[in-house]
TORVEXRO-459922 format. One record per residue (C-alpha): x negated, y negated, z. Coordinates in steps of 0.2 Angstrom, whole numbers, plus 2048, in hexadecimal, padded with zeros to 3 digits. Each point is the difference from the previous one (the first is absolute). Last residue first. Example, Ala and Ser with C-alpha at 12.3 -4.5 7.8 and 13.67 -1.06 7.14 Angstrom:
2
+-----+-----+-----+
:  xx :  yy :  zz :
+-----+-----+-----+
: 7BC : 805 : 824 :
: 806 : 811 : 803 :
+-----+-----+-----+
This chain:
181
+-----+-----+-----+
:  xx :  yy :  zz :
+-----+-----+-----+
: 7C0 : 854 : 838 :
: 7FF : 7F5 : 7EE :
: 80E : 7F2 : 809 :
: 7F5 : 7FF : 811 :
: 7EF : 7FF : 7F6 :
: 807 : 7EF : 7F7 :
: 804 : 800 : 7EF :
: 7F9 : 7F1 : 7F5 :
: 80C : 7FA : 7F5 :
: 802 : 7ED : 809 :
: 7ED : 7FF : 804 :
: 7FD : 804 : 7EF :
: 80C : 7F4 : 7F8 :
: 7F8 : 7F3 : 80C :
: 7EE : 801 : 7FE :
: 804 : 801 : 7ED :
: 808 : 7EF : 801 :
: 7F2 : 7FA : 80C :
: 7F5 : 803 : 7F1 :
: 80D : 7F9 : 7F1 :
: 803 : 7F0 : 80C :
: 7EE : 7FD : 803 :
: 7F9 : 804 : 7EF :
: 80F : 7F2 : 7F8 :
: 7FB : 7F4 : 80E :
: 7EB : 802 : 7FC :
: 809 : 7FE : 7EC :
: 808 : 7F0 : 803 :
: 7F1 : 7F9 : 80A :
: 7F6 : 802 : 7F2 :
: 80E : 7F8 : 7F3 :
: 801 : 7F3 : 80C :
: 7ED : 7FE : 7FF :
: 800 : 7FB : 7F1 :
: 808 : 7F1 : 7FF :
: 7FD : 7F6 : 7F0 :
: 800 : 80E : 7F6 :
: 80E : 809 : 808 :
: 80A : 7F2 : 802 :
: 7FE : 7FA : 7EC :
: 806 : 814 : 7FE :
: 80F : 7FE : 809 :
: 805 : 7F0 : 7F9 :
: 7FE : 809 : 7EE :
: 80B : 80D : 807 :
: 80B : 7F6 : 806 :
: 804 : 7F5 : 7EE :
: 7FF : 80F : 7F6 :
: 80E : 806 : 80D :
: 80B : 7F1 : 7FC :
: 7FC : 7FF : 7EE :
: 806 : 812 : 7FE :
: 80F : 7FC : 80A :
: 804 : 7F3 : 7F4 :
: 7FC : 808 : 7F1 :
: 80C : 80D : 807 :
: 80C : 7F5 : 802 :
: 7FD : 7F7 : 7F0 :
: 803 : 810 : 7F8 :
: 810 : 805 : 808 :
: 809 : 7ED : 7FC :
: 7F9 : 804 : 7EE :
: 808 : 810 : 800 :
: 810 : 7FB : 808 :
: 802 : 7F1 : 7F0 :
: 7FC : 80F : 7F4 :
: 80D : 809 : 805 :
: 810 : 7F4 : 802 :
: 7FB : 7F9 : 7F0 :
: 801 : 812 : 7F7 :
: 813 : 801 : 809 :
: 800 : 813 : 805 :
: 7FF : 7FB : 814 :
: 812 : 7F5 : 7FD :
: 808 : 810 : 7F6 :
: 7F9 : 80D : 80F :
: 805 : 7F3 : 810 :
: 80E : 80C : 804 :
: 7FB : 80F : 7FB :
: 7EE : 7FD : 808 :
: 809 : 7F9 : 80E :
: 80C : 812 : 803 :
: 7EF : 809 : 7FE :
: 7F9 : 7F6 : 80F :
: 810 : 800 : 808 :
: 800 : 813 : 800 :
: 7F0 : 801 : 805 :
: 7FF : 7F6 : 80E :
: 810 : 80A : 807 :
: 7F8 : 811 : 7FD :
: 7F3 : 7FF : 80E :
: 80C : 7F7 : 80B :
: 80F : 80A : 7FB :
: 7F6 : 810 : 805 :
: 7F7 : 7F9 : 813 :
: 815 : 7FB : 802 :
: 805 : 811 : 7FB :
: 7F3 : 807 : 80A :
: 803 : 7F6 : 810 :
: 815 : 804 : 7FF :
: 7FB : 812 : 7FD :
: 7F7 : 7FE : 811 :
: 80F : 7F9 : 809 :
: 80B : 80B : 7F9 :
: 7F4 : 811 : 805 :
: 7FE : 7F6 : 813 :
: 812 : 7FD : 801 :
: 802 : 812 : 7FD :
: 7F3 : 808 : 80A :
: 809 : 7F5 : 811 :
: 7F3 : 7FA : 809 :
: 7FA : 80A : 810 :
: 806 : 7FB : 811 :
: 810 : 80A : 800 :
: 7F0 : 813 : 7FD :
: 7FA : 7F8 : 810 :
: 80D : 7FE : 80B :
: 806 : 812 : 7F9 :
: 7EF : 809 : 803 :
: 7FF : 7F5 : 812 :
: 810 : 806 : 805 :
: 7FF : 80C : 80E :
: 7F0 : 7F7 : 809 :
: 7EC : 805 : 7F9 :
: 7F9 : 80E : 80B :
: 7F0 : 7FD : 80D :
: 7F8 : 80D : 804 :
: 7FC : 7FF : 814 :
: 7EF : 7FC : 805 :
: 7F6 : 80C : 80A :
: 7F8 : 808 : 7F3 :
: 7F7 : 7EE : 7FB :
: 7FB : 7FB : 811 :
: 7F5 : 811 : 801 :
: 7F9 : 7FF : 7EE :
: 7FE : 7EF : 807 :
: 7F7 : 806 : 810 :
: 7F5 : 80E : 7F7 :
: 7FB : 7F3 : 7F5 :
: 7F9 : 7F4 : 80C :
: 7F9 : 80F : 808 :
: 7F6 : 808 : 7F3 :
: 7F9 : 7ED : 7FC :
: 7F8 : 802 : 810 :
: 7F9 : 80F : 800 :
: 7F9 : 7FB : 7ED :
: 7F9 : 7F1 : 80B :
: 7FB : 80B : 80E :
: 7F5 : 80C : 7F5 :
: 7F8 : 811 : 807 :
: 811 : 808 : 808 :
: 80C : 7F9 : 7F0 :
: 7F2 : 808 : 7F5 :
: 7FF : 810 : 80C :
: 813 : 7FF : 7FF :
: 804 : 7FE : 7EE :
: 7F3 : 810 : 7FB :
: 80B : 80A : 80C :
: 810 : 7FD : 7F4 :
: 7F3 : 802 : 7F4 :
: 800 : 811 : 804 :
: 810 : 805 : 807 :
: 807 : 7F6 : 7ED :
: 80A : 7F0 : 800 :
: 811 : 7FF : 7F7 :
: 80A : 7FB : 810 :
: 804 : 7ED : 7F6 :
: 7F7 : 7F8 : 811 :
: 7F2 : 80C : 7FD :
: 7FE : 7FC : 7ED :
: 7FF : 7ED : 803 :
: 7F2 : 803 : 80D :
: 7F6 : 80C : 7F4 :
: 801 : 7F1 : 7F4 :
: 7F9 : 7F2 : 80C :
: 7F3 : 80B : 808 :
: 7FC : 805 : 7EA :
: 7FE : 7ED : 7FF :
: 7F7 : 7FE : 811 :
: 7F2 : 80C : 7F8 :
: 7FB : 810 : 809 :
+-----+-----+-----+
């Protein structure tokens, strides 16, 4: 007999659900193996130890203590309407002055001088920026030519982090044989 179905036979004889026959089984296997006749003892004692102890009940007004300690449901339902109406006005609020600018600054923005002059000031921005990142990528690519090896070294990094990466998500998501049994 395996010490697994020892260890199961043993739970159902201090529950009084085991059968004459395996109840007999227990004993030869108790009788053959000290360390299953061990164990069998150290579980008789705290079943034992266990029985012996006296139920403990909660005092008189522990419901009522309890129940005092809670918060009150309706501060907590004013307090969360409070939140929500504040998460609302600050979703809505932008808004509302947004719309209210437009109104506002609506004959100023309609001005044909107004216009082209924020056009210009958003092209030369963008050709700014477009000079900017012209500017690093050529950079880029004089490194590149003149250093190739940091491309090379750049790419052994890349393979490293994206293999140990892979290592790692599938040591994270892996299920150990305790949580499958």
């Amino acid at each position: 007999m395996e010490h697994e179905e020892t260890y199961l036979l043993m739970m159902d004889a201090l529950d009084g659900e085991l059968a004459e026959a395996q109840h007999s089984e227990l004993e030869a296997h108790l009788r053959a193996c000290p360390s299953c006749l061990q164990e069998w003892q150290a579980l008789l004692a705290v079943h034992t130890l266990l029985q012996q102890t006296p139920a403990l009940s909660p005092a008189v007004d522990f419901a009522q203590r309890t129940l005092a300690r809670l918060p009150n449901r309706r501060v907590r339902i004013w307090t969360l309407t409070a939140i929500y109406a504040l998460l609302l006005l600050g979703g809505i609020l932008p808004l509302a002055l947004a719309v209210w600018l437009v109104f506002i600054l609506r004959p100023v923005l309609s001005e044909p001088t107004i216009l082209s002059s924020i056009s210009q000031s958003i092209g030369q921005a963008l050709q700014v920026m477009g000079t900017i990142v012209w500017a690093l990528l050529a950079g880029l690519g004089e490194m590149v030519v003149q250093q190739p090896a940091i491309v090379g070294w750049l790419l052994v990094l890349l393979g490293i982090i994206s293999i140990w990466g892979g290592v790692s998500r599938q040591l994270i998501f892996q299920t150990s044989p305790r949580q499958t049994s």
